[in-house]
N, C-alpha and C positions, 0 to 999 in steps of 0.2 A: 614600088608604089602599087603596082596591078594586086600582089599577092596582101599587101597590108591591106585594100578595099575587101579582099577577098577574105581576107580571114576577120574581119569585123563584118561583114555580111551573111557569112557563117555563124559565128558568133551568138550575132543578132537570132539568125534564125533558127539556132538551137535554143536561145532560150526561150522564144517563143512559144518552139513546140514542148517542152518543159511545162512552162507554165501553164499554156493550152491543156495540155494532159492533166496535171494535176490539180487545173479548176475543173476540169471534167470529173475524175475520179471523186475527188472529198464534195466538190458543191455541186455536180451534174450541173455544172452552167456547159453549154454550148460551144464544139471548139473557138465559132467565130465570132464569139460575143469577149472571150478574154482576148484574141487577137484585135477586135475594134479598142477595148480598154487599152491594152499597151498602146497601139499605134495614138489613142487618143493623147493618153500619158507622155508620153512621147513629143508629139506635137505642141502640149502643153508648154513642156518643158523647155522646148525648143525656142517659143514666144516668147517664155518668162527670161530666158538668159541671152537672147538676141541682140539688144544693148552689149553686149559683152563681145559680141563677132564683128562688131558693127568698126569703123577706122574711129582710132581716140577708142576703146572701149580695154576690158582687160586682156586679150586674145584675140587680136584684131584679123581679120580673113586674110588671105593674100589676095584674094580673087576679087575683095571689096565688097561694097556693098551690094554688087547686080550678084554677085555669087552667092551673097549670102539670102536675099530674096527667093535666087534660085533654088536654095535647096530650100526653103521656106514653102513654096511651090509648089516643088515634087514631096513634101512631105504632107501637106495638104489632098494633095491629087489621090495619094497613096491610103489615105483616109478616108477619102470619098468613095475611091473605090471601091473598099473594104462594107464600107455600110452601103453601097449601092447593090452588093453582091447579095447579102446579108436582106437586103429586101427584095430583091428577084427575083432570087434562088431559092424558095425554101427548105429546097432538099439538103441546102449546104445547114439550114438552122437547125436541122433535126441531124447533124453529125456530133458526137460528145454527148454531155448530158446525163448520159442513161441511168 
């Protein structure tokens, strides 16, 4: 269980930096401006197929529905954070781009 979160966490964060990189490269957009879009993306997507996690729904949680809010949550938090940085920090906005 430890090593499946582990290697979808991985995963996740290689294709990040991927993507990061190569909206830098071709568009000079900003590393942390493609990491807010994905995390956005993501969130999105998250809300639109929620119905689906939910008990009765296609792929119902095990953990239910306080599990499935929870990760609803931290994936919110995770996103705030991202643009919280992103406003703070402007040394982090002028990373990529070039």
């Amino acid at each position: 269980m430890v090593s499946d979160l582990a290697r979808r966490v991985g995963l996740s964060a290689a294709i990040f930096t991927v993507c990061a990189a190569l909206a830098s490269l071709l568009w000079h957009i900003p590393y942390v401006f493609t990491v807010i879009a994905l995390l956005g993306l993501g969130l999105v997507g998250f809300v639109v197929t929620l119905d689906e996690d939910l008990p009765g729904g296609w792929s119902p949680h095990p953990g239910g529905r306080r599990a499935v809010f929870g990760q609803l949550a931290v994936a919110a938090c995770v996103f705030a954070a991202a643009i919280a940085v992103a406003v703070f920090f402007p040394a982090v906005r002028a990373l990529g781009g070039m």
